[in-house]
DRENTISE-776246 format. One record per residue: residue number from 1; residue in three letters; chain; x, y, z of N, C-alpha, C, O in turn. Coordinates in steps of 0.02 Angstrom, whole numbers, padded with zeros to 5 digits, always signed. Layout:
<sites>
+-----+------+-----+--------+--------+--------+--------+--------+--------+--------+--------+--------+--------+--------+--------+
! seq ! type ! mol !   n.px !   n.py !   n.pz !  ca.px !  ca.py !  ca.pz !   c.px !   c.py !   c.pz !   o.px !   o.py !   o.pz !
+-----+------+-----+--------+--------+--------+--------+--------+--------+--------+--------+--------+--------+--------+--------+
! NUM !  ala !   A !      X !      Y !      Z !      X !      Y !      Z !      X !      Y !      Z !      X !      Y !      Z !
...
+-----+------+-----+--------+--------+--------+--------+--------+--------+--------+--------+--------+--------+--------+--------+
</sites>
This chain:
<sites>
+-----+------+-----+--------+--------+--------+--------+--------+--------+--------+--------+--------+--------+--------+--------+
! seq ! type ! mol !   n.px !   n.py !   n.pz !  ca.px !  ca.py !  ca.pz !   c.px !   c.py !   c.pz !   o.px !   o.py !   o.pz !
+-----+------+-----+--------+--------+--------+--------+--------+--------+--------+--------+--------+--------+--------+--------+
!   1 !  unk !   A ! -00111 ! +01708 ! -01847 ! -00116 ! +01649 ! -01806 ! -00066 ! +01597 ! -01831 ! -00057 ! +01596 ! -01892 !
!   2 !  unk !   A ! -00035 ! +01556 ! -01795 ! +00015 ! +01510 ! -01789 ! -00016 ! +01464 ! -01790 ! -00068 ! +01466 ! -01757 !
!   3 !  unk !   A ! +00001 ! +01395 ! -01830 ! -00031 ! +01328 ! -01805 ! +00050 ! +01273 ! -01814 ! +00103 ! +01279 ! -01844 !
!   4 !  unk !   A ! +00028 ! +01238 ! -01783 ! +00082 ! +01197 ! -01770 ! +00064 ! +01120 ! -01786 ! +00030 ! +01075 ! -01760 !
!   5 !  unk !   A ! +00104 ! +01130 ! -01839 ! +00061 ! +01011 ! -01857 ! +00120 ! +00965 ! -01840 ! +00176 ! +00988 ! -01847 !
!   6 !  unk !   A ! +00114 ! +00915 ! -01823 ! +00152 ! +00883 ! -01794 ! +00137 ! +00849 ! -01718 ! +00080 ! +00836 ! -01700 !
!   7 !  unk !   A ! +00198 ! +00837 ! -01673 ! +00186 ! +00810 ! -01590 ! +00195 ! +00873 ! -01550 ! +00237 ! +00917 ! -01554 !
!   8 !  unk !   A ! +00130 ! +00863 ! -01501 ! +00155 ! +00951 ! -01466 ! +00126 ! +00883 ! -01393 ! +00076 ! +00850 ! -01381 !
!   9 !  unk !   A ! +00192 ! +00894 ! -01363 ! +00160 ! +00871 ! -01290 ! +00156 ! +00919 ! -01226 ! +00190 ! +00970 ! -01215 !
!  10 !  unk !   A ! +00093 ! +00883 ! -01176 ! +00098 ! +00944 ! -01131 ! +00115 ! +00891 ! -01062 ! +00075 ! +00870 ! -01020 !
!  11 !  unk !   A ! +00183 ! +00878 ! -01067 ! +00209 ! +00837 ! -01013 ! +00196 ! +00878 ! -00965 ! +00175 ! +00935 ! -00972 !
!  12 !  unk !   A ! +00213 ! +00841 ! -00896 ! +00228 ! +00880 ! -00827 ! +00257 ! +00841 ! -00807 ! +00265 ! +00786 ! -00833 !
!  13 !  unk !   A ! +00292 ! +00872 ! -00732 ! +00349 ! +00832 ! -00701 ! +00326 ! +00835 ! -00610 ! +00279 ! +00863 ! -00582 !
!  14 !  unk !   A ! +00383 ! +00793 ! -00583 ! +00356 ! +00808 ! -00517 ! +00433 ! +00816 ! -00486 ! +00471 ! +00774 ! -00510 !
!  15 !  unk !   A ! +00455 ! +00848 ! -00452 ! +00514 ! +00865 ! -00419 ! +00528 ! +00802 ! -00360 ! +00477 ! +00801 ! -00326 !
!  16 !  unk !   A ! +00574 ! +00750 ! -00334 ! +00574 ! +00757 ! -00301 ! +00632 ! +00733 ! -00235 ! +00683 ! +00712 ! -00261 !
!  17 !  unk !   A ! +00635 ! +00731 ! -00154 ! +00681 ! +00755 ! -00149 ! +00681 ! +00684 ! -00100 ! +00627 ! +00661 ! -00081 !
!  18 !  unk !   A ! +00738 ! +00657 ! -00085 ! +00742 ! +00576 ! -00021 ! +00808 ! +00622 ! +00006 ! +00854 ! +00656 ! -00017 !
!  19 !  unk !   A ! +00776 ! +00594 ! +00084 ! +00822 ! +00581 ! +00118 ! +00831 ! +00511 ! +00144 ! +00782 ! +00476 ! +00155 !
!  20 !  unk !   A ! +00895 ! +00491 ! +00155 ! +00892 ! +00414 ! +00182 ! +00951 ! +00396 ! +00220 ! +01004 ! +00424 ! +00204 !
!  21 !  unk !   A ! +00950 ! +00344 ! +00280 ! +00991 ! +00344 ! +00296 ! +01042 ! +00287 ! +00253 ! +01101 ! +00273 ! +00263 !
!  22 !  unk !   A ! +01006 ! +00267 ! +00212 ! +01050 ! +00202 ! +00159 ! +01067 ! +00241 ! +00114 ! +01041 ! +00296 ! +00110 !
!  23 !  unk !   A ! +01116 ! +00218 ! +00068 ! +01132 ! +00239 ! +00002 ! +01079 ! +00197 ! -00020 ! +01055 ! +00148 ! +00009 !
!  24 !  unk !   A ! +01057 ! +00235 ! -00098 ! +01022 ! +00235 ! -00129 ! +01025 ! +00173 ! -00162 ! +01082 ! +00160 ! -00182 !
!  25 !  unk !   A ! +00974 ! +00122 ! -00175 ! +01008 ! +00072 ! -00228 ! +00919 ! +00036 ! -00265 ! +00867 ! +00063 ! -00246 !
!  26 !  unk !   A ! +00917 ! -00003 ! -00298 ! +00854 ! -00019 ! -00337 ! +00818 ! -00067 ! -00300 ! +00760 ! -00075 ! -00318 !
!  27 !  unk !   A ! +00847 ! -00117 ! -00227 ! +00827 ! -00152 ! -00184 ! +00789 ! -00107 ! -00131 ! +00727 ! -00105 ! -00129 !
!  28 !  unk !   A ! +00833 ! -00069 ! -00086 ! +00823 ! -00014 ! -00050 ! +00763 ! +00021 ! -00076 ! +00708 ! +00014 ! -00049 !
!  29 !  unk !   A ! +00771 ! +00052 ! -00117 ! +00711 ! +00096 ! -00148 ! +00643 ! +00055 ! -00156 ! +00590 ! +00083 ! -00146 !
!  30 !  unk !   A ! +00646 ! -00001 ! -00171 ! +00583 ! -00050 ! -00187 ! +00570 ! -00083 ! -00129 ! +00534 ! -00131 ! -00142 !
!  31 !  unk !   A ! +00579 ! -00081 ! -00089 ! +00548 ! -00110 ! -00003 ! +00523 ! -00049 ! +00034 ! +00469 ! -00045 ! +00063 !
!  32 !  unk !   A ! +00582 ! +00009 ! +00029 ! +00541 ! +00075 ! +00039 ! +00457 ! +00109 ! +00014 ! +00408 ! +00123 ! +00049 !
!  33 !  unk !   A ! +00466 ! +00115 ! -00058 ! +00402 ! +00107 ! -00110 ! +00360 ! +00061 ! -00072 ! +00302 ! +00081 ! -00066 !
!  34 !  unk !   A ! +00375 ! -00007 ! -00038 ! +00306 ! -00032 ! -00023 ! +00305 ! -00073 ! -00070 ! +00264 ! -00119 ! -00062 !
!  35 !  unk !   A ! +00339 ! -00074 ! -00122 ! +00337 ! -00144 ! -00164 ! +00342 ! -00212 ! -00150 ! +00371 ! -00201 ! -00097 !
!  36 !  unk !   A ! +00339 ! -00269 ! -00151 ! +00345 ! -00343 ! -00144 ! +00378 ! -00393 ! -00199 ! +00361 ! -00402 ! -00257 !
!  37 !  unk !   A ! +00430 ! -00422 ! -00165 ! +00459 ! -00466 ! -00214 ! +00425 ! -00516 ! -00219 ! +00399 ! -00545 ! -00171 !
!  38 !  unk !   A ! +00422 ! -00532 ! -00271 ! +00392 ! -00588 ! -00322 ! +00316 ! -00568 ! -00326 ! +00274 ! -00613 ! -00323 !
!  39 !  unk !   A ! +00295 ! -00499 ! -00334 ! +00248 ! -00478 ! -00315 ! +00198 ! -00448 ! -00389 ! +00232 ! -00443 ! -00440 !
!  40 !  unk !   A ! +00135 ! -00431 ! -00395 ! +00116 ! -00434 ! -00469 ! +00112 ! -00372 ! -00499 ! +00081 ! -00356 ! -00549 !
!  41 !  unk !   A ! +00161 ! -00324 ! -00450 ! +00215 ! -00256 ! -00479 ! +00261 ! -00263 ! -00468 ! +00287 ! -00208 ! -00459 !
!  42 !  unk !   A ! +00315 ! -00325 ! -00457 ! +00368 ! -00314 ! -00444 ! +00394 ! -00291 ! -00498 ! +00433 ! -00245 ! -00485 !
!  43 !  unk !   A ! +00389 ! -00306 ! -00570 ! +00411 ! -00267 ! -00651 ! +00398 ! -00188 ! -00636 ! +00446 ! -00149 ! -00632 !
!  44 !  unk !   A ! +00341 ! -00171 ! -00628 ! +00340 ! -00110 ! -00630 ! +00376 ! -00064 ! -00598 ! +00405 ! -00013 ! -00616 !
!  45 !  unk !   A ! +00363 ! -00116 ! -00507 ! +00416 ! -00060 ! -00456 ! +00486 ! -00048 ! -00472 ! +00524 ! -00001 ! -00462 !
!  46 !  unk !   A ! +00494 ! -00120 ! -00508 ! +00571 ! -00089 ! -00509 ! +00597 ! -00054 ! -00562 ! +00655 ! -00035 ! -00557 !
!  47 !  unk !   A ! +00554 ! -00036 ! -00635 ! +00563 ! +00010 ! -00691 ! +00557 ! +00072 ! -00650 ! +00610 ! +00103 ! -00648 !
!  48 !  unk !   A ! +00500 ! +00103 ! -00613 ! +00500 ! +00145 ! -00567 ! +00568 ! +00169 ! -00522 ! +00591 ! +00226 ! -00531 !
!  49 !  unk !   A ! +00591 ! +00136 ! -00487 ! +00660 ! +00103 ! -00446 ! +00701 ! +00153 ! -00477 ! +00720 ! +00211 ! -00467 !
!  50 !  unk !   A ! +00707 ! +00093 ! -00531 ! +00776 ! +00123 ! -00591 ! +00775 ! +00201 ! -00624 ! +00823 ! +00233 ! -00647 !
!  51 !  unk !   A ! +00703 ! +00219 ! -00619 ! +00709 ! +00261 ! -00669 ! +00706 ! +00330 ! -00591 ! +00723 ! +00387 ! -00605 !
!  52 !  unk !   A ! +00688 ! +00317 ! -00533 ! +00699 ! +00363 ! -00502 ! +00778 ! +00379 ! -00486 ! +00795 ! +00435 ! -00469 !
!  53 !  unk !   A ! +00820 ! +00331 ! -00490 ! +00885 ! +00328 ! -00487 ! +00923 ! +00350 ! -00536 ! +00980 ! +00372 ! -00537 !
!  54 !  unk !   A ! +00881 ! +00341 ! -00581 ! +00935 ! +00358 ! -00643 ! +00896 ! +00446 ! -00634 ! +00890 ! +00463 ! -00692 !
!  55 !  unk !   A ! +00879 ! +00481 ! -00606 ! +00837 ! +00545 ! -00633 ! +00869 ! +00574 ! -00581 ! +00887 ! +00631 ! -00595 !
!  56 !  unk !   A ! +00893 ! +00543 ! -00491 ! +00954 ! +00567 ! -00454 ! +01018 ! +00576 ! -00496 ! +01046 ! +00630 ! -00498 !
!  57 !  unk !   A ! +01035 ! +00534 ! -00523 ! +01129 ! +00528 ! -00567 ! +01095 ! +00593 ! -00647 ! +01064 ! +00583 ! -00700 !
!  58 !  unk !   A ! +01126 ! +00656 ! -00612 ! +01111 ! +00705 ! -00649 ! +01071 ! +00763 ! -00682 ! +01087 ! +00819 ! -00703 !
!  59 !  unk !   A ! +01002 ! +00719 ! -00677 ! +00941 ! +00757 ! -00699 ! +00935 ! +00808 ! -00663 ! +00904 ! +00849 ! -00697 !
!  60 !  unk !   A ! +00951 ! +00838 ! -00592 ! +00920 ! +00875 ! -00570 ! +00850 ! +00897 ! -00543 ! +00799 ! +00862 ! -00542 !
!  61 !  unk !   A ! +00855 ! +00947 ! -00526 ! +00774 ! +00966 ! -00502 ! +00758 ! +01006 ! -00574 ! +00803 ! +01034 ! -00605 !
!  62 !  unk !   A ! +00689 ! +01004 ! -00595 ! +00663 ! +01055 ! -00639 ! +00650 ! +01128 ! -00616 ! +00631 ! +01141 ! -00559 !
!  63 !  unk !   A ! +00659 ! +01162 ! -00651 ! +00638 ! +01243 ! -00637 ! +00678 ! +01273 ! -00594 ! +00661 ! +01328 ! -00573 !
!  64 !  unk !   A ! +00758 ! +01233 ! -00564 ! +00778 ! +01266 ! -00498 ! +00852 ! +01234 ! -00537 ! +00857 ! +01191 ! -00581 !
!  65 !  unk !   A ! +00913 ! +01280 ! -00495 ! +00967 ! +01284 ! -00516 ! +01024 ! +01268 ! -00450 ! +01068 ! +01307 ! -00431 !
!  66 !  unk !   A ! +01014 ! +01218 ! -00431 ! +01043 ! +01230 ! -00354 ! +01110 ! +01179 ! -00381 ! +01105 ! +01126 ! -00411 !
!  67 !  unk !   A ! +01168 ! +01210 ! -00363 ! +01249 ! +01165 ! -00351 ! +01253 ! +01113 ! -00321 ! +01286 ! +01062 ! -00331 !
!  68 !  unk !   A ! +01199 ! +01136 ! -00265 ! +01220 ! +01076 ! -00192 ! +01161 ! +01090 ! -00154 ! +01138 ! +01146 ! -00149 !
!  69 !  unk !   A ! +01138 ! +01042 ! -00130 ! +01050 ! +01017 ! -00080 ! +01090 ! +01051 ! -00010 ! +01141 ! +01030 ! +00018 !
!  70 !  unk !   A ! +01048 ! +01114 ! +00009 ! +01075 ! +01138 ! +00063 ! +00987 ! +01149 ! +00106 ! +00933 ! +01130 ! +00085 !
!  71 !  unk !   A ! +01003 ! +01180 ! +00161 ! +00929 ! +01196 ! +00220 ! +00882 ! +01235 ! +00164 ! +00829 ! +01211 ! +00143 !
!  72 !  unk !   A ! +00903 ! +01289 ! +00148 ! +00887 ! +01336 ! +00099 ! +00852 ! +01320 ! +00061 ! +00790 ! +01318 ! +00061 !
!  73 !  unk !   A ! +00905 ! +01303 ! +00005 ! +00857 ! +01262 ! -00062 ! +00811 ! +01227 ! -00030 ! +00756 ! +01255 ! -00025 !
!  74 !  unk !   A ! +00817 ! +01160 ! +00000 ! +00780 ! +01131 ! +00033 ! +00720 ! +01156 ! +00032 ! +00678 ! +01129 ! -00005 !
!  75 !  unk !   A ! +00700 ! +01215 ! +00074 ! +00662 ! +01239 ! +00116 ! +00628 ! +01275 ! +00043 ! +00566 ! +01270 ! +00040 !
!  76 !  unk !   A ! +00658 ! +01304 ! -00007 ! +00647 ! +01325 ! -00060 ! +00605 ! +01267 ! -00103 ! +00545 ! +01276 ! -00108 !
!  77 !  unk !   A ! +00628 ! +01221 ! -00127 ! +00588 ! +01184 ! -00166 ! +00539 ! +01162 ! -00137 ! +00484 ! +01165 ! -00165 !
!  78 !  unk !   A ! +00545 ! +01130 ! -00063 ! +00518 ! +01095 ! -00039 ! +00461 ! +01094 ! +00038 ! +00425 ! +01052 ! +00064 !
!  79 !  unk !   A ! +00478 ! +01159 ! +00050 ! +00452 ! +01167 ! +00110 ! +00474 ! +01151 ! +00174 ! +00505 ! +01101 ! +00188 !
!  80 !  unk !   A ! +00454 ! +01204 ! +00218 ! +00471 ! +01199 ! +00273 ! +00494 ! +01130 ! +00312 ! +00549 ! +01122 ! +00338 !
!  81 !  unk !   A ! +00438 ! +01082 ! +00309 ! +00455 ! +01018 ! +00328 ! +00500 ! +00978 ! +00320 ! +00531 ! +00947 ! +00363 !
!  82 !  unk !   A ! +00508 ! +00976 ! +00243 ! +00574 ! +00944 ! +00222 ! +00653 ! +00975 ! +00249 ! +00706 ! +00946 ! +00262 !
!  83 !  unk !   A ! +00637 ! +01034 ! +00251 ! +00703 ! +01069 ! +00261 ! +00715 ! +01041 ! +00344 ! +00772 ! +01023 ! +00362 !
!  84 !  unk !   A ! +00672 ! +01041 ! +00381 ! +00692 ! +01032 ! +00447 ! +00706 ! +00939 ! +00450 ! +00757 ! +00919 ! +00477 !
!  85 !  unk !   A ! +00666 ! +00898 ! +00427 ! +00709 ! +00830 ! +00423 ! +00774 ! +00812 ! +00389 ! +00809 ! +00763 ! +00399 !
!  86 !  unk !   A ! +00789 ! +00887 ! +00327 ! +00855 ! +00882 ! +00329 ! +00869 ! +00895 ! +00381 ! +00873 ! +00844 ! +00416 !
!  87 !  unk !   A ! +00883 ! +00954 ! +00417 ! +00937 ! +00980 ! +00485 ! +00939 ! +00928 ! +00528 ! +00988 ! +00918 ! +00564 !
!  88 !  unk !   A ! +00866 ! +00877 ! +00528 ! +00881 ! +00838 ! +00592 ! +00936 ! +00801 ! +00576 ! +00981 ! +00792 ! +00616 !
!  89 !  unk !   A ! +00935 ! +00768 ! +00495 ! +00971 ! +00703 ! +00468 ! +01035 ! +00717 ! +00460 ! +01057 ! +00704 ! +00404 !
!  90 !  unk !   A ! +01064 ! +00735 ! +00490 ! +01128 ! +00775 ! +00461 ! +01174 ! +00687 ! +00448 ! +01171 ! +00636 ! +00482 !
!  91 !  unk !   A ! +01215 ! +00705 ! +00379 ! +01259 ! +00631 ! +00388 ! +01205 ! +00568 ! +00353 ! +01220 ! +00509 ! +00354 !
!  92 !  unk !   A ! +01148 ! +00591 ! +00329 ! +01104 ! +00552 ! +00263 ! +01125 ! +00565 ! +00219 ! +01161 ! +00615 ! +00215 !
!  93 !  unk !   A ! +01108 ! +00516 ! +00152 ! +01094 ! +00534 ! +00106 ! +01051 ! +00570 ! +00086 ! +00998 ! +00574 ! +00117 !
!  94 !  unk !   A ! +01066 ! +00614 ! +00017 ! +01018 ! +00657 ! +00003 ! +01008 ! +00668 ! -00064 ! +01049 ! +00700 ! -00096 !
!  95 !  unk !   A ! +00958 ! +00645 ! -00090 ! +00963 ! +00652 ! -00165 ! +00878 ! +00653 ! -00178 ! +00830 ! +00626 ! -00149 !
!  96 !  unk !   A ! +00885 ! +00695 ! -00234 ! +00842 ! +00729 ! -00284 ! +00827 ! +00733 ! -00358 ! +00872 ! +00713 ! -00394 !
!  97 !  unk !   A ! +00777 ! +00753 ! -00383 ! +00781 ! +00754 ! -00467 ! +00715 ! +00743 ! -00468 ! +00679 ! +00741 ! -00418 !
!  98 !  unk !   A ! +00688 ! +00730 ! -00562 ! +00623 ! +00732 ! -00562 ! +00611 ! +00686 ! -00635 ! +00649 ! +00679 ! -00683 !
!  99 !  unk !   A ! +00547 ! +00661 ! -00622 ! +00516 ! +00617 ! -00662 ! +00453 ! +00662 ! -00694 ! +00424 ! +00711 ! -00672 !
! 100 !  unk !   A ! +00441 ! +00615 ! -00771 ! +00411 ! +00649 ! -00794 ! +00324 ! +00613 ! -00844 ! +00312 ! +00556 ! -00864 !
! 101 !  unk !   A ! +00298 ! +00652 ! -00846 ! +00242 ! +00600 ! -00892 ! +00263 ! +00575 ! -00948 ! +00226 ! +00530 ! -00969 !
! 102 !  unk !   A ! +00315 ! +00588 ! -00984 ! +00329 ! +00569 ! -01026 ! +00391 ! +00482 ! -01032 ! +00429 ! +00457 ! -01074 !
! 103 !  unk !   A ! +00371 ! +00470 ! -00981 ! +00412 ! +00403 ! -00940 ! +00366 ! +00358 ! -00952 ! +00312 ! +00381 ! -00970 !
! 104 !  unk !   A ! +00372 ! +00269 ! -00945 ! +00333 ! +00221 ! -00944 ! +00269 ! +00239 ! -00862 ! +00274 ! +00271 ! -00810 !
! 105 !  unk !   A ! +00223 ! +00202 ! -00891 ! +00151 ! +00232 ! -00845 ! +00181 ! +00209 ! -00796 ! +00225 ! +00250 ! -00810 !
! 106 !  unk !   A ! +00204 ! +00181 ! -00744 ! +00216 ! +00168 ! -00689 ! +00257 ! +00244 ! -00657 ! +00245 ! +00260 ! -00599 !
! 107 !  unk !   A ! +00280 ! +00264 ! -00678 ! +00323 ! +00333 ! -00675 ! +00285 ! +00398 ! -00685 ! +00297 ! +00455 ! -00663 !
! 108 !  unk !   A ! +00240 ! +00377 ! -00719 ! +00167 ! +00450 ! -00735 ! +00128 ! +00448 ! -00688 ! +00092 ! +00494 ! -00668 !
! 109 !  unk !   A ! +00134 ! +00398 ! -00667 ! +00085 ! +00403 ! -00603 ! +00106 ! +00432 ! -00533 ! +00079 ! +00470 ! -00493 !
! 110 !  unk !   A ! +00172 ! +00394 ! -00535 ! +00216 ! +00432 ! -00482 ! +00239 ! +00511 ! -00490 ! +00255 ! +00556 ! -00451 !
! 111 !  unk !   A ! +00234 ! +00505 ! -00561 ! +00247 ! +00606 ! -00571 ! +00168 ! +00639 ! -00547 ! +00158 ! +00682 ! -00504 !
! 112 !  unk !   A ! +00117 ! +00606 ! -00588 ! +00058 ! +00643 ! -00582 ! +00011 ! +00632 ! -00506 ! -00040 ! +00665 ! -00496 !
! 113 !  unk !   A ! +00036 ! +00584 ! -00459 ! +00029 ! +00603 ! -00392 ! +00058 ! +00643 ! -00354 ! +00119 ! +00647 ! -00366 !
! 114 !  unk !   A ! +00037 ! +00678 ! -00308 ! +00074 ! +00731 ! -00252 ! +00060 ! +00670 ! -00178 ! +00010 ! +00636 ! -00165 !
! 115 !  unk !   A ! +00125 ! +00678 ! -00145 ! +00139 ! +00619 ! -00096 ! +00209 ! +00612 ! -00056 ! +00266 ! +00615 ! -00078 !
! 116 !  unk !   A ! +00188 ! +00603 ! +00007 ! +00260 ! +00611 ! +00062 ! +00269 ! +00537 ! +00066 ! +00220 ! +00507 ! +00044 !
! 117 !  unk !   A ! +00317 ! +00497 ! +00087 ! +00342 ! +00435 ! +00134 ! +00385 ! +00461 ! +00158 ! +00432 ! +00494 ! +00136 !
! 118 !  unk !   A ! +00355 ! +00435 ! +00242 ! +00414 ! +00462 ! +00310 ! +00418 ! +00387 ! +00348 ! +00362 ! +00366 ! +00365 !
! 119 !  unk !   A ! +00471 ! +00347 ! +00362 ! +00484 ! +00290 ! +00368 ! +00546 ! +00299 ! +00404 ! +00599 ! +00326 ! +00387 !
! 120 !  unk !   A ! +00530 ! +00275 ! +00453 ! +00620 ! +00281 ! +00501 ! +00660 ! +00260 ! +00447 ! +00641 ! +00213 ! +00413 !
! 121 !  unk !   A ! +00723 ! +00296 ! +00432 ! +00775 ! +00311 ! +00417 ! +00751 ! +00324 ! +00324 ! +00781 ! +00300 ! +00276 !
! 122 !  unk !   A ! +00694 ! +00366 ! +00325 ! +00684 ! +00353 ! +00244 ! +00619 ! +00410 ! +00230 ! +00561 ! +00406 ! +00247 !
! 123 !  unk !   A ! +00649 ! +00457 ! +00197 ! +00603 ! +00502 ! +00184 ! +00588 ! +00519 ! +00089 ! +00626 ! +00504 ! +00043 !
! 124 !  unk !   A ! +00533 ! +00547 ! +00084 ! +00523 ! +00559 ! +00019 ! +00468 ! +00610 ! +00005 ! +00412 ! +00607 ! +00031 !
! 125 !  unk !   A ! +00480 ! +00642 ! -00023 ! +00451 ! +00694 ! -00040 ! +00430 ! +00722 ! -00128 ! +00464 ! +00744 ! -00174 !
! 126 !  unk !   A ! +00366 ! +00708 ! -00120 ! +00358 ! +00694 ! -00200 ! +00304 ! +00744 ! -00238 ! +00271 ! +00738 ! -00290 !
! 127 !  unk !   A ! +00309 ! +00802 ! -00184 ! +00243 ! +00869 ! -00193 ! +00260 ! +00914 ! -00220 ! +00223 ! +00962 ! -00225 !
! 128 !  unk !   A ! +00328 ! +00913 ! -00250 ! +00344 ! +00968 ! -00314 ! +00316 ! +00944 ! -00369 ! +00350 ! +00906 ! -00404 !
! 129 !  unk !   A ! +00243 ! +00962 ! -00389 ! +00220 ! +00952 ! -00457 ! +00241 ! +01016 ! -00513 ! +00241 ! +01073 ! -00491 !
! 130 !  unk !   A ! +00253 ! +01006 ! -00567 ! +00245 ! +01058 ! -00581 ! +00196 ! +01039 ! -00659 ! +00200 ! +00986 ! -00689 !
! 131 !  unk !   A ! +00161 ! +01087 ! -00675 ! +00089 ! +01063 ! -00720 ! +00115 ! +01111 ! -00789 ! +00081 ! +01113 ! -00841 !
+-----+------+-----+--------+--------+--------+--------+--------+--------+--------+--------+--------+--------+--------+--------+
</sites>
């Protein structure tokens, strides 16, 4: 038997994928979210904000290896649904990646919920958990 002393964490992450017709930015994203300025999460939404942005610029999706966000993958990570509001959106933005429990609590919560927002010109898809 093996024992292990020390930090053993059992993070999880949540995949997930926006379409939009805006470029992405920390304003945009926090009116989308449902957040409120001068509001008594506006700190939080926008650590949230930032840190979903910063997890698009590179991070990737977890557990999946894709070059480029195509119908496919899409339809692969994400399900049927998503894949077809891509085809409709053609000429959106499209960006993806994943957050993790191991982020400030405002971000664990958003990993450790499963959850869509569909908002004219603003989609999100946040049901890639992975445990």
């Amino acid at each position: 038997m093996k024992m292990r002393m020390g930090f053993i964490t059992n993070s999880s992450s949540t995949n997930f994928l926006i379409i939009s017709k805006d470029e992405l930015t920390e304003d945009y994203l926090f009116e989308k979210l449902g957040f409120v300025k001068g509001g008594k999460l506006e700190g939080q939404g926008r650590e949230l904000c930032r840190r979903i942005i910063n997890a698009v610029d590179g991070q990737g999706l977890r557990y999946y290896d894709f070059d480029v966000l195509n119908y496919e993958n899409i339809k692969e990570a994400f399900g049927d649904k998503s894949a077809e509001i891509f085809k409709k959106n053609k000429g959106s933005y499209v960006y993806a990646g994943h957050t993790s429990t191991d982020d400030p609590p405002i971000v664990q919560f958003f990993t450790t919920d499963s959850f869509e927002i569909e908002k004219r010109g603003f989609y999100l898809n946040g049901r890639n958990c992975v445990w």
